[in-house]
C-alpha positions in Angstrom: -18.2 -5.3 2.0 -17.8 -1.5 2.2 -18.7 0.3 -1.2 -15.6 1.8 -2.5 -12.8 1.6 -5.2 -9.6 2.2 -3.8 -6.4 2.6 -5.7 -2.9 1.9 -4.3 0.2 3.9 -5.9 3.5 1.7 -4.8 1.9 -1.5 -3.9 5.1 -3.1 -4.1 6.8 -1.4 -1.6 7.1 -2.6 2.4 3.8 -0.9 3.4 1.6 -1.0 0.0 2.3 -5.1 0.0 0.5 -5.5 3.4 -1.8 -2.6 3.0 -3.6 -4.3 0.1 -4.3 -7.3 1.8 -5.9 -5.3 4.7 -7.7 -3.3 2.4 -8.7 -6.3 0.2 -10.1 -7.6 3.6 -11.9 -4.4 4.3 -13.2 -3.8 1.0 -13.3 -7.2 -1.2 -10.4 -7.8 -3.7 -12.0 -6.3 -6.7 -12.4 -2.9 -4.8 -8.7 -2.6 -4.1 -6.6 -1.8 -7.3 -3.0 -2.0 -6.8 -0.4 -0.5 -8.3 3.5 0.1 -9.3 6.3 0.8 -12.0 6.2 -3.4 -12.0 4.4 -5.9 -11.5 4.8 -7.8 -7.9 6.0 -11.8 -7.2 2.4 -12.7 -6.8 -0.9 -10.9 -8.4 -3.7 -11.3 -5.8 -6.1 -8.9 -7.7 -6.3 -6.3 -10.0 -3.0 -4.4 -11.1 -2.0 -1.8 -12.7 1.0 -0.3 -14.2 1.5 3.2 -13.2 4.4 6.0 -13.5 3.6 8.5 -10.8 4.7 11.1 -12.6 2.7 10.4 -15.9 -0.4 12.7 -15.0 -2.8 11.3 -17.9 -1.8 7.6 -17.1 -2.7 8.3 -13.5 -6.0 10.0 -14.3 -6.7 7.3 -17.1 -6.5 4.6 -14.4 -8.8 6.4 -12.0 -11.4 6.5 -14.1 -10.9 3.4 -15.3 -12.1 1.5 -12.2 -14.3 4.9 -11.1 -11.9 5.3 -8.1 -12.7 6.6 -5.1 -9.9 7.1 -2.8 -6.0 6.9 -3.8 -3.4 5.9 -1.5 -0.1 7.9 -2.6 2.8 5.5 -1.3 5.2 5.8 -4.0 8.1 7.9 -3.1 12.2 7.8 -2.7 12.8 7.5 0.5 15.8 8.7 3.0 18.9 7.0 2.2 18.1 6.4 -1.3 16.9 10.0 -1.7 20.1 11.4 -0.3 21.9 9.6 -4.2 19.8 11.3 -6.5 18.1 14.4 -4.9 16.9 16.5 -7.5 14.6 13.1 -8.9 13.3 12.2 -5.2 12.3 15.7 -5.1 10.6 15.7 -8.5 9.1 11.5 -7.9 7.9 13.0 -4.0 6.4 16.6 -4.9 5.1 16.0 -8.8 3.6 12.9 -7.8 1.7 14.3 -4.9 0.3 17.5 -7.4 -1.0 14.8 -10.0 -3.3 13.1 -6.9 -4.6 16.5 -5.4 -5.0 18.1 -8.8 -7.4 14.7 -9.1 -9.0 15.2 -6.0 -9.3 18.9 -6.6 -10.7 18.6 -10.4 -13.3 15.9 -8.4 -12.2 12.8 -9.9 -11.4 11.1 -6.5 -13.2 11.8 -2.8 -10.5 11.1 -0.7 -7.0 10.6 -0.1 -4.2 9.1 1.5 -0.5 10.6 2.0 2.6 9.5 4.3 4.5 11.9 5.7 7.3 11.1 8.2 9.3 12.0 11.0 12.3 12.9 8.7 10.2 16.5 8.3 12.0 17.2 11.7 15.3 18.4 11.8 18.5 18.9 14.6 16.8 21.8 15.6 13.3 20.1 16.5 13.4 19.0 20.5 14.4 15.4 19.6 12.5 14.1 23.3 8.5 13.4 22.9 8.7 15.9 19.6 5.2 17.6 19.9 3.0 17.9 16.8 3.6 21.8 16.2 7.5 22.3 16.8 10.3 24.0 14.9 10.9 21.9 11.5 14.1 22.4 9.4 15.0 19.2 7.9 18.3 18.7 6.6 17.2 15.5 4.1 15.7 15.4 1.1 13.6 13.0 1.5 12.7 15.4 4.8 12.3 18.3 2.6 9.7 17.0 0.1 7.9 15.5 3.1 7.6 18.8 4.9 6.2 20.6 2.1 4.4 17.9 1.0 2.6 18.9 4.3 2.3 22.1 3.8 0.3 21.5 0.5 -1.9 18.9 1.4 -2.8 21.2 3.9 -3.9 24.0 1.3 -5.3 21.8 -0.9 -7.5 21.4 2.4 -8.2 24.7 3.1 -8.7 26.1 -0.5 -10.1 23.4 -3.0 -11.8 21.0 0.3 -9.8 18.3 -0.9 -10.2 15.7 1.7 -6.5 14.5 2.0 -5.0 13.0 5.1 -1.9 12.0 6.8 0.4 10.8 9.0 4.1 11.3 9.9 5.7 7.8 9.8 8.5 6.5 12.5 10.5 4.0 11.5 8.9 0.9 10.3 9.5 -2.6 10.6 7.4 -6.1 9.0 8.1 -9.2 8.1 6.0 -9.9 5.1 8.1 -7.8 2.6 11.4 -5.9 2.2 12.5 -2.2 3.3 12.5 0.1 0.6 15.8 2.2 1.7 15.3 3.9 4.5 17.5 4.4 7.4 15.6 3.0 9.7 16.0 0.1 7.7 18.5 -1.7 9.9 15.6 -2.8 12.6 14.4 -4.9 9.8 17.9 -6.1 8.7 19.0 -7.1 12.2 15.5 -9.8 12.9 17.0 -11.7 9.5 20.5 -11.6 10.1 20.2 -13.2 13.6 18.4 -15.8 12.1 20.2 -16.7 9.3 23.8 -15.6 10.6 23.6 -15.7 14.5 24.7 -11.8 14.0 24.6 -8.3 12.6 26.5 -5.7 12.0 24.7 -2.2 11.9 24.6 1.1 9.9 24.1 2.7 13.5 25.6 3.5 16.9 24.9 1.6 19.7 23.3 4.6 21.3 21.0 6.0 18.3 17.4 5.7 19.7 15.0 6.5 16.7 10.8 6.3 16.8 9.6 3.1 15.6 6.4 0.8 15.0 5.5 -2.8 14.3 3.2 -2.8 10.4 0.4 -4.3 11.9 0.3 -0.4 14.4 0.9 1.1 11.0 -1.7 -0.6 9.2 -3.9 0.2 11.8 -3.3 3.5 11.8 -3.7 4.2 8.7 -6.6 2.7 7.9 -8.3 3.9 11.2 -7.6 8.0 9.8 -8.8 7.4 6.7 -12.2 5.7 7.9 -12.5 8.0 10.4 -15.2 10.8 10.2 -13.9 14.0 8.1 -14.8 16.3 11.3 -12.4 14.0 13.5 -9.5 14.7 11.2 -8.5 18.4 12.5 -5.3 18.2 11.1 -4.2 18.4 7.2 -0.9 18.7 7.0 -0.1 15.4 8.9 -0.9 13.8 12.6 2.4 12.8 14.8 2.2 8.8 16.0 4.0 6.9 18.4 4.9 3.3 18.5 8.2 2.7 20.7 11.5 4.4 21.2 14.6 1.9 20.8 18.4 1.7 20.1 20.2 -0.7 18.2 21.3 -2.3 21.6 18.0 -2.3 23.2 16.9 -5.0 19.9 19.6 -6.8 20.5 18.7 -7.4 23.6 15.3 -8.7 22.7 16.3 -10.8 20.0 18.9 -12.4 22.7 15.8 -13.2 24.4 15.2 -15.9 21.4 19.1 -16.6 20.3 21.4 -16.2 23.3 24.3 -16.5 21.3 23.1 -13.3 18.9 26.2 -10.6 18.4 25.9 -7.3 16.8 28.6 -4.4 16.0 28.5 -1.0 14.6 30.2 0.3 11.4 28.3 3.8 11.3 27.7 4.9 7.5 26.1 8.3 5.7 23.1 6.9 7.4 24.4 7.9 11.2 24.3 11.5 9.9 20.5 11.2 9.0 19.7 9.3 12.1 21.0 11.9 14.5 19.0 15.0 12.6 16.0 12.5 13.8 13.5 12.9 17.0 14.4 9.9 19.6 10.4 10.0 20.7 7.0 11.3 19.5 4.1 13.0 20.9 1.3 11.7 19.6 -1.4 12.9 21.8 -3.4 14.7 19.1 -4.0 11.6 17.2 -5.1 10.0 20.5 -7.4 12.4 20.8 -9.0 13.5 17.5 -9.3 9.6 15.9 -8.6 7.5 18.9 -5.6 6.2 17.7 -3.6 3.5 20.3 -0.7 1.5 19.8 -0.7 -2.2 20.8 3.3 -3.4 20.0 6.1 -2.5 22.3 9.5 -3.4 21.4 9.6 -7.3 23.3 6.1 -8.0 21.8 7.1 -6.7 18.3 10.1 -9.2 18.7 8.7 -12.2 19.6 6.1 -11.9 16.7 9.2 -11.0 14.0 11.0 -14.1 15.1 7.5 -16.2 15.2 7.0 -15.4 11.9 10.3 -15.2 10.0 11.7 -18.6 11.5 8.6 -20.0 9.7 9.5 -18.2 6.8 13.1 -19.6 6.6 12.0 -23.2 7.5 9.6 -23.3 4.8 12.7 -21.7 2.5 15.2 -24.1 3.0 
């Protein structure tokens, strides 16, 4: 096992559940605190209750277990945000400060923050968006993110805090639920069709929005984080691509398994967010710099959602 102590803010939420067990995996259980405002279904390890935004609770925890790196999940994200902006924005930015003030006063080495593609905007070219392009985001959630950026990328330059990031697409799993996003409904649609034979969707037909199966996520983030420092040339936050797909388009590959599956459209606040969105990404400089490769296209992804999820409702019934 690999000699650190790794804590995990929002281990509850859609990517922190499966991140621990990867990093459990990695690292041994013991080496992998986890983390949330409550505790989860199932305690696999140590836990901790933590408030983001309680600094001295945070920095009591760290040195606690003599903590090495700190991945920051917890955050409000799109659709959710969009209800209550003024907290998303003080949950997303103060919560960030407490872990690079850490980092910066030495207490950690290293550390992990998501950013996403919401930091784009209508303006940003929405085809194979490039990693430096015009960003005006007209979310919240995209808001915090994009200056989120902008400060990890100081605390970079000016304290050598060794911080590191990536811009999310949409992501879907089948090992735990969404946390309120609006790319949410590729998540919604794989359990609908197997529970109801059909789905009706927060989206247009037509909106094609970046995406990627957990297990790319995972990958990814774990691969940037291990990666050598010198690799990591960007600090604000690497672009990465999984697929490109509309709410037709998985349909279509969920027909593949239930011929009989129907969808139809009911557009909500969430079109609005959706259409201020890239439709690809350009990911080259990840590709580059830490090697990073996708493995899940969109029929692949599918077949491995339905594999896994019809299992899940047998055993459920």
């Amino acid at each position: 096992m690999k000699s650190e102590a790794i804590l995990i803010i929002g281990s509850n939420g859609q990517i922190g559940t499966e991140l621990a067990e990867s990093l459990r995996g990695i690292y041994g259980t013991n080496n992998v605190v986890c983390s949330d405002l409550k505790l989860p279904a199932i305690e696999t390890g140590p836990f901790e209750i933590i408030d983001i935004l309680d600094r001295n609770g945070v920095y009591a925890i760290i040195k606690k277990y003599n903590i090495t790196q700190v991945y920051l999940l917890a955050a409000m994200l799109s659709a959710t945000a969009e209800k209550n902006p003024k907290f998303a924005w003080d949950l997303n930015m103060q919560g960030l400060f407490n872990i690079l003030d850490a980092a910066k006063e030495g207490l950690i080495k290293k550390v992990y923050w998501p950013s996403s593609i919401a930091v784009f905007g209508p303006t940003t070219p929405s085809i194979l968006t490039p990693q430096y392009t015009v960003m005006e985001p007209n979310t919240i959630y995209g808001i915090s993110k994009q200056a989120g950026e902008r400060f990890c990328e100081y605390y970079f330059q000016k304290y050598n805090v060794d911080v590191r990031s990536i811009r999310y697409p949409g992501l879907i799993g089948h090992k735990s639920a969404p946390g309120g996003g609006t790319t949410d409904y590729a998540v919604h649609i794989y359990h609908e069709a197997i529970k109801n034979g059909k789905y009706t969707c927060f989206l247009n037909e037509q909106t094609t929005l970046p995406m990627m199966y957990m297990p790319d996520a995972l990958r990814a983030t774990i691969s940037i984080m291990e990666a050598p420092a010198e690799n990591v040339k960007i600090r604000s936050s690497y672009n990465i691509a999984g697929m490109s797909f509309n709410p037709l388009e998985i349909a279509a590959s969920i027909q593949k398994h239930i011929p009989n599956f129907t969808i139809d459209f009911a557009p909500d606040f969430r079109q609005a967010i959706a259409d201020s969105w890239p439709k690809s990404i350009d990911d080259a400089e990840a590709r580059q710099d830490w090697f990073w490769k996708n493995e899940f296209d969109l029929q692949k992804m599918t077949d491995d959602m339905m594999l896994n999820l019809t299992k899940l409702y047998k055993q459920s019934v």
